[in-house]
C-alpha positions in Angstrom: -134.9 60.1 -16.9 -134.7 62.7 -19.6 -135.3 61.1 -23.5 -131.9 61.5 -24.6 -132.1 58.2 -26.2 -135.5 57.9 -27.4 -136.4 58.5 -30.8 -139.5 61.1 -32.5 -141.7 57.9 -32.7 -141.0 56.8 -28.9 -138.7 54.1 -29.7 -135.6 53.6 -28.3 -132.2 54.2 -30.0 -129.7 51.1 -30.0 -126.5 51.9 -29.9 -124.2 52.2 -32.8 -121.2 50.5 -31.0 -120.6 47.1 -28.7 -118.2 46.1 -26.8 -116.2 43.0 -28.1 -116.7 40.1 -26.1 -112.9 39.1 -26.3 -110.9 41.9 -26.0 -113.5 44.2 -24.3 -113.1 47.3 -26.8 -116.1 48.7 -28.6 -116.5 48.3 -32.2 -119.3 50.1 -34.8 -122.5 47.7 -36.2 -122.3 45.9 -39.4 -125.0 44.0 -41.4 -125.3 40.1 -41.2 -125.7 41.3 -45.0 -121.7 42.1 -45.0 -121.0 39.2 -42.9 -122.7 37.0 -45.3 -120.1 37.8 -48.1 -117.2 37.4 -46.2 -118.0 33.8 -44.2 -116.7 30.9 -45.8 -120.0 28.6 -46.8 -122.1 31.6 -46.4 -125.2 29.3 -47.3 -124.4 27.2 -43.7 -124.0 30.0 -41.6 -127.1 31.2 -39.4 -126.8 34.5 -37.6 -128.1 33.8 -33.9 -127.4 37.8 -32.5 -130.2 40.7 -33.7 -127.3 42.7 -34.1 -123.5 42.3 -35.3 -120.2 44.5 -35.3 -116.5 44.4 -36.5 -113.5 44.4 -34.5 -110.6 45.6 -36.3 -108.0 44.9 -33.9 -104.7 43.2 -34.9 -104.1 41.5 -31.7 -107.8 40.1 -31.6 -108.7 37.3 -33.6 -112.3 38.2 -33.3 -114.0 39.8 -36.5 -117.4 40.0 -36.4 -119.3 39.9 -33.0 -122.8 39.6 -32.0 -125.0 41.3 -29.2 -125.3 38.0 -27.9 -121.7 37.6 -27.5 -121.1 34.8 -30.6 -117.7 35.7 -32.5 -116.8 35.0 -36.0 -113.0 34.5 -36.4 -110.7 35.0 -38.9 -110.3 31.4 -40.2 -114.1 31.3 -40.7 -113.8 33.8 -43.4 -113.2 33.4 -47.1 -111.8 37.0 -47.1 -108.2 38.2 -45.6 -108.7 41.7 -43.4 -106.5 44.1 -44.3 -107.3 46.1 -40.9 -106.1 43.1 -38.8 -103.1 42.6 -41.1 -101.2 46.1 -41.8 -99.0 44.5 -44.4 -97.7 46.1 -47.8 -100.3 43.3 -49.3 -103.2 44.1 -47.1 -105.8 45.3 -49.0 -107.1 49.5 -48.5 -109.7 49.0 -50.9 -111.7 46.2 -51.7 -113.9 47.2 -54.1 -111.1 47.9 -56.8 -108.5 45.4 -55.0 -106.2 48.4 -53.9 -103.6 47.3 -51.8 -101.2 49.5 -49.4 -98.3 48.2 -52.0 -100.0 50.0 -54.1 -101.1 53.3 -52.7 -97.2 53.8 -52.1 -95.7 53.2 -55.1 -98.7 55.8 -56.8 -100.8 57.9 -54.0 -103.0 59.3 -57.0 -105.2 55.9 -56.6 -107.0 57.5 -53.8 -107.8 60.2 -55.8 -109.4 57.3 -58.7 -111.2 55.6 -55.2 -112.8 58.9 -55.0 -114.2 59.5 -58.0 -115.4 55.8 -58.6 -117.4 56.5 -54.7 -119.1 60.0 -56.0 -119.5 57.9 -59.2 -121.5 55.1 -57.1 -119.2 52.6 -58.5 -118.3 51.1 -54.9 -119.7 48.6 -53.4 -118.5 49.3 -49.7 -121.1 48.0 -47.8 -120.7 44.2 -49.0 -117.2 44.3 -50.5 -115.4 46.1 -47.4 -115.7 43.5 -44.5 -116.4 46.4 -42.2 -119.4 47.2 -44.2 -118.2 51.0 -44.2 -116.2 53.0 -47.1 -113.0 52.3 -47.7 -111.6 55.7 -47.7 -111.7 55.7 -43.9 -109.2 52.9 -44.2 -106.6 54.9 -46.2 -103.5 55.9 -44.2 -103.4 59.4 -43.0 -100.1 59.9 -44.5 -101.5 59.3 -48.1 -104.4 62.2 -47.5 -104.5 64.2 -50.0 -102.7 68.2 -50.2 -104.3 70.9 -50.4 -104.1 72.6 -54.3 -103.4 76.3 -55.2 -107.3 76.5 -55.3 -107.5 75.7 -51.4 -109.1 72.2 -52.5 -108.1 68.6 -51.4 -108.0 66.1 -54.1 -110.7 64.9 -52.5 -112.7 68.2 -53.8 -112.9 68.9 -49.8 -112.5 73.2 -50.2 -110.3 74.3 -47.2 -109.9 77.4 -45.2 -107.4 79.8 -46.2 
């Protein structure tokens, strides 16, 4: 066996993704830290995996799973997930409370969710129930254009 998977130290790397016990897709890790802020009477709730991920399928009513096959669904959450719901209200953004509503009606906001992240005003990893940045969750059709200089809005410098 070669040691594709072992680390410098000799440990073993876990995988960053696990299959979801109820619709059988994979899904990327996220803390019980995240989950904590999201589970309705947080204080009750112990974690029983060692490790945790997010579906964000719309047809599964699974959010969080564990490596030990426990689920977390979405009426056992304070918070509503805007990745299961794809409505105009879902939210894009929850660390400023942007909604797709209102990414439509004024596409610049992604260019304010940007700054606030290089700023270090976000709070991603607790706020965003996938524990990940919130940009990711922007539609592809609201990315920003390039500028005369040949940079994004997003200060991303393109190829000419």
């Amino acid at each position: 066996m070669t040691g594709c998977c072992s680390l410098p130290d000799g440990g073993t790397a876990l995988p960053k993704k696990h299959r979801c016990p109820a619709n059988g897709l994979e899904y990327a890790e996220v803390s019980a830290r995240t989950i904590a802020h999201h589970i309705k009477a947080s204080w009750s709730w112990t974690p029983t995996a060692s490790r945790y991920f997010f579906c964000d399928d719309p047809a599964c009513n699974v959010v969080y799973f564990g490596d030990d096959d426990s689920t977390i669904v979405a009426s056992q959450l304070r918070t509503r997930i805007g990745a299961k719901e794809g409505s105009h209200d879902s939210l894009l953004c929850y660390c400023f409370g942007i909604r797709n509503a209102d990414l439509q009606r004024d596409p610049a906001i992604k260019d304010f969710v940007i700054e606030q992240t290089r700023a270090g005003r976000c709070s991603c990893e607790t706020s965003n129930p996938s524990g990940r940045c919130c940009l990711r969750d922007f539609p592809r059709a609201a990315d920003s254009t390039i500028t005369a200089r040949g940079t994004t809005s997003a200060g991303i410098t393109k190829e000419k």
